[in-house]
Every structure is written in C-alpha cells, then in structure tokens.
N, C-alpha and C positions, 0 to 999 in steps of 0.2 A: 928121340928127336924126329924120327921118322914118323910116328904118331901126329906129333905139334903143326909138322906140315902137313899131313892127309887132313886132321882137322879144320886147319887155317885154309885149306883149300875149300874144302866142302861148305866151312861157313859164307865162301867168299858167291860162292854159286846162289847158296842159296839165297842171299843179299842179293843178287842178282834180279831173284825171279821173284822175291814179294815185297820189294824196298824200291831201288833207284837204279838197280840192273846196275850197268860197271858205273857208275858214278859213285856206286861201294868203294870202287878201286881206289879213288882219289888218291893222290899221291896229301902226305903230308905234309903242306906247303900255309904259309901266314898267309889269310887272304883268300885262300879255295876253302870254298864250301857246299854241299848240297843245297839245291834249291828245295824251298819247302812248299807250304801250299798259297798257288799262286792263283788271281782273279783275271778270266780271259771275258773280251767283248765285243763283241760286233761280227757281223761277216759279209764284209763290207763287198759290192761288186767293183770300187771304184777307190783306191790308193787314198786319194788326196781324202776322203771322209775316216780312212783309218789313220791320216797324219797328223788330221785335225782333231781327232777326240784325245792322239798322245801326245802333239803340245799342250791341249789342257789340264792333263793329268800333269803332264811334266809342269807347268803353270805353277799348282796346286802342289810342289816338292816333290812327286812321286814320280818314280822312275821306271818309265814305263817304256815300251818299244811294239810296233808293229813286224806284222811281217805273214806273209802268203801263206794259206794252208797249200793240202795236197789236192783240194776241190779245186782250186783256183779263186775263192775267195780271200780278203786280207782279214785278220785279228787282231785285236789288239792285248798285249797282255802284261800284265806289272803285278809288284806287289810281293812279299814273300813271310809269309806267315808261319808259325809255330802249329797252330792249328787248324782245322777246317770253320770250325764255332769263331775263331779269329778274326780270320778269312771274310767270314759271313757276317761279323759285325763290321767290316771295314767296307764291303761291299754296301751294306745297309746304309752306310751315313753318305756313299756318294749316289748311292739311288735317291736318298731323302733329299740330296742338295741339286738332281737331274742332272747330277753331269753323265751318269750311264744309265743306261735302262736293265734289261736280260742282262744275265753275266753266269756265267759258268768256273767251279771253281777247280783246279787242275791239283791234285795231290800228287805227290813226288812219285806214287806209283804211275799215277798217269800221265803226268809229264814224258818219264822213260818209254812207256809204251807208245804214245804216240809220238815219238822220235825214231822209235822200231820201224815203227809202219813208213820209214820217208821210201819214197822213189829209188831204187836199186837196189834196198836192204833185204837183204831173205828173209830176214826176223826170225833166222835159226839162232839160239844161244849158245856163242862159241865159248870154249873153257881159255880162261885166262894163264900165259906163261909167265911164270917169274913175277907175278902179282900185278903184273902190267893193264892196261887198259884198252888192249887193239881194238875189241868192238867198238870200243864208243867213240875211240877216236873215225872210224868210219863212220859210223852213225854223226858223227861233228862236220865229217866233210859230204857228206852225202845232204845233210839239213843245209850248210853252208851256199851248196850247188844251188837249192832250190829257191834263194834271195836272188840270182844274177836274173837283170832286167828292171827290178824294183829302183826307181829313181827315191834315195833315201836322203830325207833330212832332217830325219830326228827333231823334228818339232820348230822348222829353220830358223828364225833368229833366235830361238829361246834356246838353242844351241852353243854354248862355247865352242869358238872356230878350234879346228882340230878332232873333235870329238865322234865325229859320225864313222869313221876307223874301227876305233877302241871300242864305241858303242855298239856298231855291226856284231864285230868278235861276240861281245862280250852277250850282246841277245842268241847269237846260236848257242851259246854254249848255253844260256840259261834254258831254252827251250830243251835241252840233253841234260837239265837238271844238272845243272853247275853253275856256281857264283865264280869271278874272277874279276880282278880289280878294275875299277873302272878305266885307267886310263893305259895308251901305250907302253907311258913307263913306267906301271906300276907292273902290268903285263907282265912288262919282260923283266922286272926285277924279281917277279916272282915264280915263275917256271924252274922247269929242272931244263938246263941245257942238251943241248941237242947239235951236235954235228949236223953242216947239210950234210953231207955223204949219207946221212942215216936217219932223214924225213920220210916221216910214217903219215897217213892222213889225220888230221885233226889237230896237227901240230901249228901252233904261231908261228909264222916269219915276221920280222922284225924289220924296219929300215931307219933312214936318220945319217947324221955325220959323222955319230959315234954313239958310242953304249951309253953313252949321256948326254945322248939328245937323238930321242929316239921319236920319230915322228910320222911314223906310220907302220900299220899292223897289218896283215892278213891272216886267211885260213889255208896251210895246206890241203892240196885236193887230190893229190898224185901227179904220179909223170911232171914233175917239175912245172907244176903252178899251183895257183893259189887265187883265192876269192878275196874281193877287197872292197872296199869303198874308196874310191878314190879321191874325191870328194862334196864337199856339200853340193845337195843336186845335181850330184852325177851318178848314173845308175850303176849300181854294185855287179862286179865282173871281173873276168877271169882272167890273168895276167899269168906272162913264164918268169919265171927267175933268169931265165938267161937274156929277156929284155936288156937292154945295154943300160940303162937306167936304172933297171932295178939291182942288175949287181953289182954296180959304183955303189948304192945306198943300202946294200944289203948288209945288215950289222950281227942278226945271229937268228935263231928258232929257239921254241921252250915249248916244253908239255908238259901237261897237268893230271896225265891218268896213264 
C-alpha cells in the first residue's frame, strides 16, 4: 500500500513538471477538464482593440476571452485543441478569412508555465498534500488579481446578460489550464464544496437567492475577498465577503483541484 502511494505521488510531480503542472491534480468532476492546445493574438496597447477582435471571434461561435499580460499588454486567446498540427490548421482558416493575423500557439505545457510566471508567484514547485491542488489554486488567484481594473465585456452585446461573471471565472482558470462550465450555475453545480471557514485561494464564491438561482461567481483571493466582475462594463475588482451585500447573497464556494 505504502509503495501505491510513494508511486502515485511521484507520478503526480512529475505531471507537474512536463504536463499541466497541478492542473494534473484536477479533481474528478463532470465538466473539468485540462485545457489543451490553445491560439493566442494580439498584444494589444489599448483594451477596446482586444474586445473587438473577441466579439468577433465570439461572432464567428468561438469562444474566446481577452485579458492583460504581465508586460502590460492585452491578448487575446480562444480555442482548445487536441493537437498543436490542429491548433495550426484552425489558426490557418482564420488568417485565410483576415480575421487574425500573427498568432501564437500555447500548449498545455505553456499555458502552466506561463501562469507560474504571474506577479507574486515564486515559481518554486511545491509538493502536493492529500492529492490537493494548493499551488494552482494560488497561481488562479494570483492570475485572478492581475484582471482588476480591466473594464470587461466580453464582447458587449454579443453577450448574454449575466455572463461576464461566469465568463471572467471561467478565462482565469483557462489561462491556469482548466476548463470549467461556462455558466455560474453550472460552476457551482460542479465543484466539490467548500465551507467558508476553510477558503483556500483559487476557490469559487457563489451568490444568488438560493443554490438555485445562482447569479454571480467570483475568485477567491485571500483574507476574505474575492475578484469579480460585477458587471457588464464595470471593471473587474476586489470585494470582502463581509460587504453587507454580499453576505445576504452569499450562497456557497466550490473547488476544482
């Protein structure tokens, strides 16, 4: 038995270090999944030219999301492919049709690594307890941090009202190389529960009138707040839980590693 777990542990590392780093960890949930190899473009000096090439991708069905590097440049990035050759033929028919030009193609190793590298992260690889996911849940709220300021609207009327929430969430964690369902309440039907008394960073908060009707998401970020969108055309930013508002509609948290 003792063997099963020094194994499962070592294989878990080394997934770590030449795979998707803790997005190995994944908890085994309907709905989570590693991201695969994804098409980045632009680097934009100026918001509104990265919101306008991802309402036209989002136009065209694809589901795409902007968001700031660590230069201070924005990106844009969609897509999630089985292959790099994929990747590159899918890339190829939107350069033939000029909706993008240059495009850069992010494999799941590089997605992780450049999630390593956010603003506060050591980028030392800490060993996993209990098969948990703590790095990356830091590395989710540390990326999370780096959106507050960014006036989001997800491609504005090509939006479904309600969506730039669930959509925020749901781009940090793909940049951390995680899929998770698009909407609030698919979110939090999907998570593993979470006590507040024992919010870790990277964890969903949840609000609404009730577990079934759940109508806004954020990222925990420590010390009792969380990152959010609040909404359309309102710039993404840092809220307490103890706001008098938000613990009237505070309905639960859920993690995913």
């Amino acid at each position: 038995m003792t063997r099963i777990i020094i194994s499962s542990w070592l294989f878990c590392i080394i997934m770590m270090l030449v795979a998707t780093g803790c997005a190995s960890q994944l908890k085994e949930m309907k709905g989570i999944s590693r991201v695969g190899y994804s098409i980045q473009v632009g680097a934009f000096t100026e918001v509104e030219n990265a919101e306008r090439l991802t309402s036209k991708l989002q136009g065209k069905g694809i589901d795409a999301f902007y968001f700031r590097k660590e230069n201070g440049y924005y990106a844009v990035r969609f897509a999630d492919y089985t292959s790099r050759e994929a990747a590159r033929r899918g890339a190829g028919k939107l350069v033939a049709e000029k909706i993008i030009g240059a495009y850069f193609i992010a494999s799941p190793r590089e997605i992780y690594l450049s999630a390593r590298k956010e603003p506060g992260h050591s980028g030392n690889v800490s060993v996993p307890r209990s098969g948990s996911g703590p790095e990356m849940g830091g590395i989710a709220a540390r990326t999370a941090e780096r959106f507050v300021g960014i006036p989001y609207q997800w491609g504005g009327n090509n939006v479904v009202e309600g969506m730039d929430c669930s959509g925020f969430v749901r781009a940090v964690y793909n940049l951390c190389g995680v899929n998770i369902p698009r909407t609030s309440m698919e979110q939090f039907r999907t998570g593993e529960f979470v006590g507040r008394g024992f919010l870790k960073d990277g964890d969903l908060v949840f609000f609404g009138s009730s577990d079934v009707s759940i109508n806004h998401v954020g990222i925990y970020v420590g010390n009792g707040r969380f990152v959010h969108a609040p909404r359309r055309g309102d710039e993404i930013k840092v809220s307490s839980l103890e706001d008098a508002y938000f613990m009237k509609k505070f309905i639960g948290a859920r993690r995913y590693f």
